[in-house]
C-alpha positions as CSV (number, residue, x, y, z in Angstrom):
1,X,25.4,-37.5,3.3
2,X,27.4,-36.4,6.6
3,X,29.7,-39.5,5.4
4,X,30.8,-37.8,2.3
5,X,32.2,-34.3,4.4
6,X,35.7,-34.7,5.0
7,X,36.3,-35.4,9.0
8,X,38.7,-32.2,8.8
9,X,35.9,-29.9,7.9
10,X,33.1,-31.7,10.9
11,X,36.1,-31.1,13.4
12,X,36.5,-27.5,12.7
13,X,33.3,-26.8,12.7
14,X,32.4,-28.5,16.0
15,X,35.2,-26.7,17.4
16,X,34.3,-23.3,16.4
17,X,30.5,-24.3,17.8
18,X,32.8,-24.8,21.1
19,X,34.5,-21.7,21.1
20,X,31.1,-19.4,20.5
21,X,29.2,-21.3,23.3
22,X,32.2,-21.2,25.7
23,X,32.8,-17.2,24.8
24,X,29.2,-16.8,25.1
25,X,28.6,-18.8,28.3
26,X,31.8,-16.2,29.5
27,X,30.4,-13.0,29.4
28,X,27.0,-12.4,30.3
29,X,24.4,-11.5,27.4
30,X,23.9,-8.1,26.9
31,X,21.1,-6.3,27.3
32,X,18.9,-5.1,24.1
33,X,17.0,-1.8,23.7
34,X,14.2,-1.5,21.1
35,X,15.8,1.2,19.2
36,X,18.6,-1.3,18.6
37,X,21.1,0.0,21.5
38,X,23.0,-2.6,23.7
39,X,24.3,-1.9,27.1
40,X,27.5,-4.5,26.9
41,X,28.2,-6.3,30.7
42,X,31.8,-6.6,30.3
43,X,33.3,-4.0,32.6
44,X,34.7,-0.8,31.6
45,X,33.0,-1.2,28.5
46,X,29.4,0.0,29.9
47,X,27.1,2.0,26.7
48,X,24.4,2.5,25.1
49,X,24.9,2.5,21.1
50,X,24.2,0.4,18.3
51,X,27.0,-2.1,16.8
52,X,28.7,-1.0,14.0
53,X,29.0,-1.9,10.4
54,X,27.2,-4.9,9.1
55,X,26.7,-6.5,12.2
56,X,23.8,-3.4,12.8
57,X,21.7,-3.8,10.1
58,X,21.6,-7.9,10.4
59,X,20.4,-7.3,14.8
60,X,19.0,-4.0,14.3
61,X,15.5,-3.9,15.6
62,X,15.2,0.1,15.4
63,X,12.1,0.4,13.5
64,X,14.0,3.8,11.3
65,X,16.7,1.0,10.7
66,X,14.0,-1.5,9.2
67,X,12.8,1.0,7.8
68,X,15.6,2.0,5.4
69,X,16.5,-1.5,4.6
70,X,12.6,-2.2,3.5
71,X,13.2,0.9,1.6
72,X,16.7,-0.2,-0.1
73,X,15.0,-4.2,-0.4
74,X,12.0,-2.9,-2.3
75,X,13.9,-0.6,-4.4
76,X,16.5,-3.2,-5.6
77,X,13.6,-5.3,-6.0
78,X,11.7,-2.5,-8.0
79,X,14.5,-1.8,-10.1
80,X,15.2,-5.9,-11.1
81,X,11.4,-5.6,-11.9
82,X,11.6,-2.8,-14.2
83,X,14.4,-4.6,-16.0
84,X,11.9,-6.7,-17.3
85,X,9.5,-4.6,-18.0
86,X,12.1,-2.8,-19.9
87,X,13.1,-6.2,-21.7
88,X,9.1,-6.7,-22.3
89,X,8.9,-2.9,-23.9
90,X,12.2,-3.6,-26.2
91,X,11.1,-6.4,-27.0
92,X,7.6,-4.8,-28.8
93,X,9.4,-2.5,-30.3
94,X,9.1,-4.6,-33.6
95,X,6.1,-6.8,-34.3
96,X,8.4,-10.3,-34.7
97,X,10.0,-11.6,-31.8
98,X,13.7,-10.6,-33.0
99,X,14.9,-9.5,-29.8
100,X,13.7,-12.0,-27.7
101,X,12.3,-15.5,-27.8
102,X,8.6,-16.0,-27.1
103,X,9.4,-18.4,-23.7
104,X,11.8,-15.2,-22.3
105,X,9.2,-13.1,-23.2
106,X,6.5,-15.2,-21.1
107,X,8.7,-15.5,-18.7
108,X,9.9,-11.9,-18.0
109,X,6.4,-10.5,-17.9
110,X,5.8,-13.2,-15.2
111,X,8.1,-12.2,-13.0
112,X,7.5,-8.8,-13.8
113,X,4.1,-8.6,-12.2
114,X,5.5,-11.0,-9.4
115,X,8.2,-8.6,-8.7
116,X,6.6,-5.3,-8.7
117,X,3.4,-6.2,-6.6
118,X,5.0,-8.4,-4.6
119,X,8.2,-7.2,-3.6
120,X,8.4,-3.3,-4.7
121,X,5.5,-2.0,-3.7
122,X,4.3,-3.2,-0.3
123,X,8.1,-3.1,0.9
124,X,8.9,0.5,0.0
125,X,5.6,1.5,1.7
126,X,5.9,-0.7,4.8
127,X,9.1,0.7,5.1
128,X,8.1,4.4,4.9
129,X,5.5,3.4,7.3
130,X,8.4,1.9,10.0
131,X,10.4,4.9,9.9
132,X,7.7,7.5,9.8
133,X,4.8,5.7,12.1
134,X,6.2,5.9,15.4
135,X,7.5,9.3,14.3
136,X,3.9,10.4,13.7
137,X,2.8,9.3,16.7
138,X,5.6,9.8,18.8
139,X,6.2,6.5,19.9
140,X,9.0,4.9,21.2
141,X,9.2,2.1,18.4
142,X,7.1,-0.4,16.7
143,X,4.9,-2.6,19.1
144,X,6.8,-6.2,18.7
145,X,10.4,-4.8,17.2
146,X,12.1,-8.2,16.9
147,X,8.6,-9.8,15.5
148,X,9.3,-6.5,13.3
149,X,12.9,-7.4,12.4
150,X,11.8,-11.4,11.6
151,X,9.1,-9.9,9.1
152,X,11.5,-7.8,6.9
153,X,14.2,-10.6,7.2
154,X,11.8,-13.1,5.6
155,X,11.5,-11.1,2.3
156,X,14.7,-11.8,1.1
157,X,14.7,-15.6,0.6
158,X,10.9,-15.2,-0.4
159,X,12.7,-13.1,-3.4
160,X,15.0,-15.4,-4.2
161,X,12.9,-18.2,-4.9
162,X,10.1,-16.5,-6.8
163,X,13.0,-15.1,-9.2
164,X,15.0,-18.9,-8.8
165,X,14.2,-19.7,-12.2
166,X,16.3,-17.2,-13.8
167,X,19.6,-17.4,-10.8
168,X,19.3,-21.2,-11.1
169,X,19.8,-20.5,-15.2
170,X,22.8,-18.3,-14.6
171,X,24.1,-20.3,-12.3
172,X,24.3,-23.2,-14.4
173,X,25.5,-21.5,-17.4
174,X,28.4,-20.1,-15.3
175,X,29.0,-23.6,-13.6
176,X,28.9,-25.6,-16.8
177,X,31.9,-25.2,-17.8
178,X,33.7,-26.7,-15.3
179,X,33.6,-30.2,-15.0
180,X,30.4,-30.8,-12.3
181,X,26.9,-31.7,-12.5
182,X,24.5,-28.7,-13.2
183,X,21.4,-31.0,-14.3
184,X,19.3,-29.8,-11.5
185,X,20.7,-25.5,-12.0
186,X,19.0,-25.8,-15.4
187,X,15.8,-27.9,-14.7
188,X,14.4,-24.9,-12.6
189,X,13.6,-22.6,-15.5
190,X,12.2,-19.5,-15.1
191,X,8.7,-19.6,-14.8
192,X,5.8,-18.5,-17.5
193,X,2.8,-19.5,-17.0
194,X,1.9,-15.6,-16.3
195,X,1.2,-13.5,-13.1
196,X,-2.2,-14.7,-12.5
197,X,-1.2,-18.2,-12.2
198,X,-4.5,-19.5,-13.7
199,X,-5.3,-22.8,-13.5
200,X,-5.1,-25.4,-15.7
201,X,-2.0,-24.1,-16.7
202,X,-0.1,-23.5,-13.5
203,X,-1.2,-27.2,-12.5
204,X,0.4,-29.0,-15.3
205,X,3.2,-27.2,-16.5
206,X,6.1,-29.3,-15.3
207,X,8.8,-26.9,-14.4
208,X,9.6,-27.4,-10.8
209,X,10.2,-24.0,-10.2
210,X,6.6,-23.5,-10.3
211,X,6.7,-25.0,-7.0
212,X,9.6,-23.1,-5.5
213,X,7.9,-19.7,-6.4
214,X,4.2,-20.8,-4.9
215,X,6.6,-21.4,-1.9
216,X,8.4,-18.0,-2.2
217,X,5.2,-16.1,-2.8
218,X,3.7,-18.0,0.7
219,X,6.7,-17.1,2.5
220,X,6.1,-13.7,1.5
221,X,2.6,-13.4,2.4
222,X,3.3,-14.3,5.9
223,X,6.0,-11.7,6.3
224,X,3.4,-8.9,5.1
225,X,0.9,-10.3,7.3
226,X,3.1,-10.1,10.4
227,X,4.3,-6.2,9.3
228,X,0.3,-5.9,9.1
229,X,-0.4,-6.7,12.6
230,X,2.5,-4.8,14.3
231,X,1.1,-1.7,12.4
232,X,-2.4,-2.1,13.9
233,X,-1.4,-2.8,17.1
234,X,1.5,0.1,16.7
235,X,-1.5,2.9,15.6
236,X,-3.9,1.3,18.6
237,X,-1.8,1.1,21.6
238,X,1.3,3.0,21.2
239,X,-0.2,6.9,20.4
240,X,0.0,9.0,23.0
241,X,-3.0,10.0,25.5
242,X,-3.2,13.3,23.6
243,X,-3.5,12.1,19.9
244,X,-7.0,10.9,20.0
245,X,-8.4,8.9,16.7
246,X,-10.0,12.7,15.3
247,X,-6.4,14.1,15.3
248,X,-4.2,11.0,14.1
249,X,-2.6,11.8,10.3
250,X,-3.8,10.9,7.7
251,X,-1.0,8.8,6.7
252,X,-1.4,6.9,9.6
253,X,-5.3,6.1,8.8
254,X,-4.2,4.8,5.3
255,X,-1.6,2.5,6.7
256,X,-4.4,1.5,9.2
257,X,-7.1,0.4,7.0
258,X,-4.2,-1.0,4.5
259,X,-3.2,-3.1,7.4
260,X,-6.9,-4.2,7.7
261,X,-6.7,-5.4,4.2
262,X,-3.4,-7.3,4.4
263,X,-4.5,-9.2,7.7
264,X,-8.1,-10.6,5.9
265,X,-6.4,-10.5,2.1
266,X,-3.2,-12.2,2.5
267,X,-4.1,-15.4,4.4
268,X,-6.2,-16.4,1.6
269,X,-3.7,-16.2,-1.0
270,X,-1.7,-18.4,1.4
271,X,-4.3,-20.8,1.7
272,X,-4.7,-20.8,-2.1
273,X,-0.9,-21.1,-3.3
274,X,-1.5,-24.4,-0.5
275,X,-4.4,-26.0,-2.4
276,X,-2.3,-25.3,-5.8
277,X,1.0,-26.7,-4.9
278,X,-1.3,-30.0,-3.6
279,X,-2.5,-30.1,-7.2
280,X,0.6,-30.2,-8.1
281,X,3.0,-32.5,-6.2
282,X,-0.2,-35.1,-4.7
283,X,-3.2,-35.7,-7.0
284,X,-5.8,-33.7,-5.3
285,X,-8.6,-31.9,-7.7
286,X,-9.1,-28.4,-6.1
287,X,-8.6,-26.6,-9.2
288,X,-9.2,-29.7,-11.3
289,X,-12.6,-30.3,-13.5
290,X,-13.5,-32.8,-11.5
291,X,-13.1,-30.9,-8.0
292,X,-13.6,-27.1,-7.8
293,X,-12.6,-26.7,-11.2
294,X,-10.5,-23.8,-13.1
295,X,-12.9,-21.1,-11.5
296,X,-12.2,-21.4,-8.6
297,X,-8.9,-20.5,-8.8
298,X,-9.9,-17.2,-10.4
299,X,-12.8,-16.7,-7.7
300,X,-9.9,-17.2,-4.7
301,X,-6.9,-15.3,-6.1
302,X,-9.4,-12.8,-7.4
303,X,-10.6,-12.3,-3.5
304,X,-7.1,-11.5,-2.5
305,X,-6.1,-9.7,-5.9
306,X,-8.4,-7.0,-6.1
307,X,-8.2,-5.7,-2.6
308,X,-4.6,-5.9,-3.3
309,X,-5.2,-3.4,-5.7
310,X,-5.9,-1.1,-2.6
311,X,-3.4,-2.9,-0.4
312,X,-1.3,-1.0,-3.0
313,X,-2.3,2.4,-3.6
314,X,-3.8,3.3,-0.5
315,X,-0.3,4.3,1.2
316,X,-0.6,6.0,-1.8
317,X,-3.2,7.9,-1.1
318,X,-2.1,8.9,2.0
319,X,1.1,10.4,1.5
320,X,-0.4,12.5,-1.1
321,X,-3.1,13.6,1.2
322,X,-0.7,14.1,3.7
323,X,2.1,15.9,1.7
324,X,0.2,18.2,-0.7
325,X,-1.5,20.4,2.4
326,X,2.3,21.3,2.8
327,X,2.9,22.5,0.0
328,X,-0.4,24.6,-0.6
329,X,0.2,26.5,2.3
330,X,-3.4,25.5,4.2
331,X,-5.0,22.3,5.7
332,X,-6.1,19.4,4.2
333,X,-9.6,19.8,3.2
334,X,-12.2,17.4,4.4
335,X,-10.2,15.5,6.1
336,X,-13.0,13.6,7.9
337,X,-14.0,12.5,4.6
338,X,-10.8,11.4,3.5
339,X,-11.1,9.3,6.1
340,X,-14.4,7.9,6.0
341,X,-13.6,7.3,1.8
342,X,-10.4,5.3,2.8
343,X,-12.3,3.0,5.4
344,X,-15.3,2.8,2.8
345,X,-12.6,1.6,-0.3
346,X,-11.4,-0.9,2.7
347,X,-15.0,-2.3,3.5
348,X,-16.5,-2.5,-0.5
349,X,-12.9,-4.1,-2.0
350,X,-13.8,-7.0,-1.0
351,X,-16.7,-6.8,-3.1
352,X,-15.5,-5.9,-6.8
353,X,-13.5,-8.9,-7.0
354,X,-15.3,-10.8,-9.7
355,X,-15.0,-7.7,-12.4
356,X,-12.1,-9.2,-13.2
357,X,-14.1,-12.4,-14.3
358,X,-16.7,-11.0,-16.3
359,X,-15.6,-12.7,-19.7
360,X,-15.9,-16.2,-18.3
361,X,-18.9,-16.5,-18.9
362,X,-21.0,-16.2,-15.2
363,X,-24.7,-15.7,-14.5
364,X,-25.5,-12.3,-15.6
365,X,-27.6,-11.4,-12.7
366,X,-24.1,-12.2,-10.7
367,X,-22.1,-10.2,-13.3
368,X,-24.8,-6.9,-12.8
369,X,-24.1,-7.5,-9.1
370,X,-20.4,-7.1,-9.3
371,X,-20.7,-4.6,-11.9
372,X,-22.3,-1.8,-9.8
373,X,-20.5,-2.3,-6.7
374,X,-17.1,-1.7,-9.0
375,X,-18.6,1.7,-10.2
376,X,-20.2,2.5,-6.5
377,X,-16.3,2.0,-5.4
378,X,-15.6,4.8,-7.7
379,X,-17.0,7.2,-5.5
380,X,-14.9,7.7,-2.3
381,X,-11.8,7.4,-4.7
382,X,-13.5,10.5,-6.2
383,X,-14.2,11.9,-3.1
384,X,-9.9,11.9,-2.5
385,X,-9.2,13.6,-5.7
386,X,-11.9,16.1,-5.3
387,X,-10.5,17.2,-1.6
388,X,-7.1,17.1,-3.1
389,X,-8.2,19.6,-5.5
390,X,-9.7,21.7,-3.3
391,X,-7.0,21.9,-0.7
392,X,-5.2,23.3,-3.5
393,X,-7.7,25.8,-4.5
394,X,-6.5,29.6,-3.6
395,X,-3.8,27.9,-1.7
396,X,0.1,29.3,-1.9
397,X,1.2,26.8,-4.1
398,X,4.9,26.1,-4.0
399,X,6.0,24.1,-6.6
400,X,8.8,21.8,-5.2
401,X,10.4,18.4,-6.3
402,X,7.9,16.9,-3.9
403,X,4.1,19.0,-5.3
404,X,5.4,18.3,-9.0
405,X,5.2,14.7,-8.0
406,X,1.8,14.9,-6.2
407,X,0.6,16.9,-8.9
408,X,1.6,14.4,-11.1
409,X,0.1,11.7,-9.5
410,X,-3.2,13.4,-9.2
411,X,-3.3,13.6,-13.2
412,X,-2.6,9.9,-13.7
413,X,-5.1,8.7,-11.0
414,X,-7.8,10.7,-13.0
415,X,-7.1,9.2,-16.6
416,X,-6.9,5.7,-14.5
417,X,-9.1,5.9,-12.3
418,X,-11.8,7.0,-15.2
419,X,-10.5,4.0,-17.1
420,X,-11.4,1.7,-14.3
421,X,-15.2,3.6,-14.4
422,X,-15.1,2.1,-18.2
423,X,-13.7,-1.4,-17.5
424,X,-16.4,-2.0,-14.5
425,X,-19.1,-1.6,-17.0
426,X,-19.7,-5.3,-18.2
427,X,-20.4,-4.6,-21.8
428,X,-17.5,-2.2,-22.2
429,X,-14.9,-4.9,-20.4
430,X,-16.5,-7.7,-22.7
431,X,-15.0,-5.7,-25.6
432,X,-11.7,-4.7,-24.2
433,X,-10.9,-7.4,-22.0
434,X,-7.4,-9.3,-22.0
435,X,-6.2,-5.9,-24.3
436,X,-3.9,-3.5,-24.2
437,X,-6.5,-1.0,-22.8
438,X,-6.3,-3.0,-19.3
439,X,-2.2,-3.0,-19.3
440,X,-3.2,1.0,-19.7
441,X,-5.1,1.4,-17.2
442,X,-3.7,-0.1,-13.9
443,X,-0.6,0.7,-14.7
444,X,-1.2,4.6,-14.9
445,X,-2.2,3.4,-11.3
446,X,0.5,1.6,-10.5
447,X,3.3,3.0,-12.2
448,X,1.8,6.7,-12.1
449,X,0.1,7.4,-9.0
450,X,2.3,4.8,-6.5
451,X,5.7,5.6,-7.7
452,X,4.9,9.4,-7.4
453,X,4.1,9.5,-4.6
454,X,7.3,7.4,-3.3
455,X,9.0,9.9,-4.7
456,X,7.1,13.0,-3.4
457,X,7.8,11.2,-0.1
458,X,11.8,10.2,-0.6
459,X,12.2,14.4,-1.8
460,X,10.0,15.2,1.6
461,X,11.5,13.2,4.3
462,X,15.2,12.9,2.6
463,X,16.6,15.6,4.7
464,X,15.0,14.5,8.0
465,X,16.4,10.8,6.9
466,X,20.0,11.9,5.7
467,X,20.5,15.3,7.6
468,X,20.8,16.4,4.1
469,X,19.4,18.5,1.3
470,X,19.4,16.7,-2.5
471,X,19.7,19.4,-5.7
472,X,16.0,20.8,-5.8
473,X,16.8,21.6,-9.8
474,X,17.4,18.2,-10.7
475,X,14.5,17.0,-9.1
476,X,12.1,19.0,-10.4
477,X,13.6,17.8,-13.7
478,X,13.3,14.0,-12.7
479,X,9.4,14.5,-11.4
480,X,8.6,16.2,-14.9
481,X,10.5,13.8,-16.8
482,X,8.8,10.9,-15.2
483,X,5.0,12.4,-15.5
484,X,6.0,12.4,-19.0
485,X,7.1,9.3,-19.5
486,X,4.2,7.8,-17.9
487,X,1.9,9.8,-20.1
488,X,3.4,8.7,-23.3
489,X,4.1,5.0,-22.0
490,X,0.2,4.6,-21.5
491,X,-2.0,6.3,-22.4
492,X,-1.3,4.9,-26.7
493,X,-1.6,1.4,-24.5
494,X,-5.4,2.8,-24.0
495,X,-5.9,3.2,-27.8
496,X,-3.8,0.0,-29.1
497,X,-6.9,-1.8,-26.4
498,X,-9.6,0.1,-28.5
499,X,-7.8,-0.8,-31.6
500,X,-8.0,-4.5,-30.3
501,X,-4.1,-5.5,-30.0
502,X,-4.1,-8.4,-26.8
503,X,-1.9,-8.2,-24.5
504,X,0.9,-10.9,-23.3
505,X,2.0,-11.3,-26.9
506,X,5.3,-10.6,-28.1
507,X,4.7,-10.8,-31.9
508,X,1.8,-8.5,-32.8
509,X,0.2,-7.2,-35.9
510,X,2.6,-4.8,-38.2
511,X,-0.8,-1.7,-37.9
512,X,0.3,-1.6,-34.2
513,X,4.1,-0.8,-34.4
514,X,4.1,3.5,-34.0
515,X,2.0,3.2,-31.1
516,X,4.1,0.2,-29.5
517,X,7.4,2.7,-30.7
518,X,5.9,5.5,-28.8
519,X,4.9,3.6,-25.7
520,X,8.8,1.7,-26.0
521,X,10.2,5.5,-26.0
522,X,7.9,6.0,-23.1
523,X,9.0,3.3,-21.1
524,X,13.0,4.4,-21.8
525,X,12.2,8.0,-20.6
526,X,10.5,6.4,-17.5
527,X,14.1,4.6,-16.7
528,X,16.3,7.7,-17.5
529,X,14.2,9.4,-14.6
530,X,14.9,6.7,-11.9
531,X,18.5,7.0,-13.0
532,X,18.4,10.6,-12.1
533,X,16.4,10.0,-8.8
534,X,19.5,7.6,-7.6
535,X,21.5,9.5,-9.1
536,X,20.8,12.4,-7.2
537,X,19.7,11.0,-3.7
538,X,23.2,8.9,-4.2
539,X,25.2,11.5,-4.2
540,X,23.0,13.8,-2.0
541,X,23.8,11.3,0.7
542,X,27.6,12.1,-0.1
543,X,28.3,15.4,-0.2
544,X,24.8,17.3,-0.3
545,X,24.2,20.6,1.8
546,X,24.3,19.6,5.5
547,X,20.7,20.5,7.0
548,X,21.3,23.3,9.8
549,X,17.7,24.3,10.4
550,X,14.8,21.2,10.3
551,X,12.1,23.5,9.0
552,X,13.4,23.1,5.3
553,X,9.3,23.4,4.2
554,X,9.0,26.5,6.2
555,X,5.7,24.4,7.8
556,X,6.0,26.4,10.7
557,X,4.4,29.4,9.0
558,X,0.9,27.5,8.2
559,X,0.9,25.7,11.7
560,X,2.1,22.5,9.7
561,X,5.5,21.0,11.6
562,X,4.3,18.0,12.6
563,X,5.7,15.7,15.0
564,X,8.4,14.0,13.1
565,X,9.7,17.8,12.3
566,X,9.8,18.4,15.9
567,X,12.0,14.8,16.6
568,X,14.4,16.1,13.8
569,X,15.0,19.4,15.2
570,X,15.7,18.6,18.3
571,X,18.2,15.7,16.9
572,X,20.0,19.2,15.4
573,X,19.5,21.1,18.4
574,X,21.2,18.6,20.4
575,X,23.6,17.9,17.8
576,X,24.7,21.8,17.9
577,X,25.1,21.4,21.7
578,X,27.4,19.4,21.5
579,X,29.7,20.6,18.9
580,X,33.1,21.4,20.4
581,X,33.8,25.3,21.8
582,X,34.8,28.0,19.5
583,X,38.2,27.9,18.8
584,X,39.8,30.9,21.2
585,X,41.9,32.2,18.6
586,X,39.5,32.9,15.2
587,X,36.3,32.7,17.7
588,X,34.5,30.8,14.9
589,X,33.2,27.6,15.7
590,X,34.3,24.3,14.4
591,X,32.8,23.1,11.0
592,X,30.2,20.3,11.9
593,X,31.1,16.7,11.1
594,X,28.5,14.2,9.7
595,X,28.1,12.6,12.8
596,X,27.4,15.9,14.3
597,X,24.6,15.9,12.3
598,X,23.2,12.6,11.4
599,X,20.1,12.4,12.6
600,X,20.1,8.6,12.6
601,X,22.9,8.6,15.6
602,X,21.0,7.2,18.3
603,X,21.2,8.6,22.0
């Protein structure tokens, strides 16, 4: 292979290897700070900053600068996922697959699910959680920052080679046109064999990809379980002597106890995707009828899925919790029991898992079992959404960008959350199992509730990230618009699951199109709104109202500026000392530049 490089290109690059280690071995290394500085050696050139351009965000191990590119990752990632849910939703606009063929169709809801669990929704909150943690508990940074920095930069690739299937086909319908070999682009199709990855399927379908997303998926399991364990050790060891466990936030505790999940969850889905991919590529029987058989699969994703479930919304649950006291003008009510309902969801998730399996035909005396832990789990989830609405009883309500959204979340967790109550029930779930019903109900969960409440937190925290204020109009519009959407996009997915339409087909019965219209319509309003929300945090970050006083909630008058208020007003009080002298012929002082007030500059 190193035969067929031309010797011109092996003497350049050894020569350039030359030049770096000799420039290197020239100046002395300089020496790293955990909030990303770097004090350089060479004389006269003595700071502390971070480097500029792209060369900071690929060294940064600031934990606010992981932060927003966890943020930015999941996002893109959230919005390639909804592109397929979008393709998926145009695609049932008509009962005969016109739009799209039945093998895209399998394949986009695939990576759909993938995408979205995988990739959007643990990134966007483990970023929140890296910029606003150490904030909230005034610490200096994340415990291991580069171990930080390695877990983030792992996400990427893992992205890359779940979704291979469909670059690999673009790829090699761009590249075969010109006159090269594009055999092995095209035999990596995007994969279909659904979200789930059920067995016997996923173990003798022969697209390779298969193989390349089990690794991706792996790959990103490991870099969620190493942003697990810097967060447990971060809330452990780095609060300070003063913030004892009865006074840390109640974001914090969520993040905690999601952390808890990822660190006993994750492995075994890593384990797992191992024992599948030796299916696969060697001849062993794990998942074959003569090993462990089908079931076993479903018993050891099931394990990991269903506490994933809270992996995902319990972040969730504690931005609401820790953004709605704010605007309701008092304290969060019971917030010992908030706690104590977030730990129990933690301990009995790991318990439900097998309400998923109730149609395969297990012992009933197992299936009873299974089904009254599910509905027992109901309860400290109730317990959250009764607190939330007492907190807000007789309270000042102020009815910002930010409580629209946690109002609105609060009114698709109860129509979800009551759909779950139904589901749990084994006679009920006999009947609408594998319908439309289900597709209802966890996503009013997942794309009600969880998208929310990353919004109620972006509108919250965007001037204490930016040093600017977004237009408070257009966001109200955008929250409405998107509780809407998600209304009309799910709840007729409820009654086509009592009507008895399946779900993961693209052709359907013609008595099902006005309710698939309605939820399509649904589903197009739910995209206009994220177009607004860029559009207006885009161009917020451009030219929106510069941020001259940091209590923009006006949390100061219920006792409620917390500590990552605080660290943002004194970034503006220091900014404003050092703004240049008024000018001694108007008096006035100079207008403030945006590094004057960026509260990202560090020290």
């Amino acid at each position: 292979m190193i035969g067929a490089v031309p010797g011109i290109v092996l003497a350049v690059a050894l020569l350039g290897g030359l030049a770096a280690y000799l420039r290197v071995q020239r100046d002395p290394p300089p020496a790293w700070y955990a909030d990303g500085g770097v004090i350089s050696p060479t004389v006269g050139l003595t700071r502390r900053e971070k480097p500029s351009g792209v060369l900071r965000w690929l060294t940064t191990v600031d934990h606010k600068d992981i932060g927003l590119l966890y943020i930015l990752f999941g996002t893109a990632a959230g919005l390639w996922g909804a592109t397929d849910a979008m393709m998926m939703r145009t695609e049932l606009l008509v009962p005969e697959t016109v739009v799209w063929n039945v093998e895209t169709y399998n394949a986009v809801f695939t990576t759909h699910g993938l995408t979205m669990l995988f990739f959007f929704v643990t990134p966007v909150f483990t970023g929140i959680g890296n910029y606003m943690l150490p904030l909230l508990l005034d610490a200096d940074d994340m415990a291991f920052p580069r171990i930080n920095a390695v877990a983030f930069w792992l996400l990427p690739p893992s992205l890359v080679l779940v979704r291979g299937g469909l670059i690999s086909d673009v790829l090699g319908a761009v590249l075969g046109v010109l006159p090269i070999g594009v055999g092995a682009l095209l035999a990596l199709e995007p994969v279909s064999m659904g979200w789930t990855m059920y067995t016997p399927l996923s173990t003798e379908m022969a697209n390779p990809q298969i193989d390349v997303t089990l690794l991706g998926l792996h790959l990103s399991g490991i870099a969620t379980t190493m942003a697990a364990i810097n967060f447990i050790v971060t809330i452990v060891t780095e609060r300070p002597d003063d913030l004892g466990w009865d006074e840390l936030d109640i974001f914090s505790w969520n993040m905690l106890v999601t952390s808890g999940l990822i660190l006993l969850a994750f492995p075994l889905l890593g384990s797992t995707v191992i024992l599948l991919l030796l299916d696969r590529n060697f001849g062993t029987t794990f998942f074959a009828i003569e090993g462990g058989g089908p079931m076993l699969w479903q018993h050891l994703f099931w394990f990991f899925g269903h506490p994933e479930v809270y992996i995902l919304v319990l972040p969730a649950f504690g931005l609401i919790s820790l953004i709605l006291p704010k605007f309701c003008g008092r304290r969060l009510f019971g917030f010992r029991f908030i706690v104590y309902s977030t730990i129990a969801i933690g301990v009995m998730s790991f318990g439900v898992w097998a309400h998923h399996m109730f149609a395969t035909g297990m012992d009933p005396r197992l299936r009873a079992s299974f089904m009254a832990v599910s509905l027992a789990i109901a309860i400290p989830s109730a317990i959250k959404e009764f607190n939330w609405i007492a907190t807000m009883w007789n309270g000042s309500l102020e009815l910002s960008a930010p409580m629209i959204c946690i109002v609105g979340a609060m009114s698709t967790f109860v129509i979800g959350g009551i759909t779950g109550v139904f589901l749990a029930a084994v006679p009920v779930d006999l009947v609408l199992h594998d319908t439309h019903y289900v597709v209802g109900h966890f996503h009013l969960i997942v794309v009600g509730i969880i998208p929310l409440a990353m919004i109620a937190a972006s509108y919250y925290w965007f001037p204490l990230i930016t040093g600017r204020m977004y237009n408070q109009r257009l966001a109200r519009a955008q929250a409405t618009l998107l509780i809407v959407g998600a209304f009309v996009t799910f709840v007729p997915l409820l009654v086509l699951g009592y009507m008895g339409m399946p779900r993961r087909y693209a052709a359907y019965p013609a008595e099902f199109v006005g309710l698939n219209q309605v939820a399509s319509i649904g589903a197009f309003v739910i995209g206009v709104s994220v177009v607004l929300w860029l559009v207006n945090l885009v161009q917020s970050i451009r030219v929106g109202p510069i941020v001259e006083d940091a209590d923009v909630w006006n949390l100061k008058e219920t006792g409620q500026f917390t500590r990552e208020w605080q660290w943002f007003e004194d970034r503006i009080e220091k900014r404003r000392a050092e703004r240049p002298l008024p000018d001694d012929h108007t008096g006035a002082e100079s207008e403030p530049s945006e590094e004057a007030t960026d509260p990202e500059e560090p020290e």
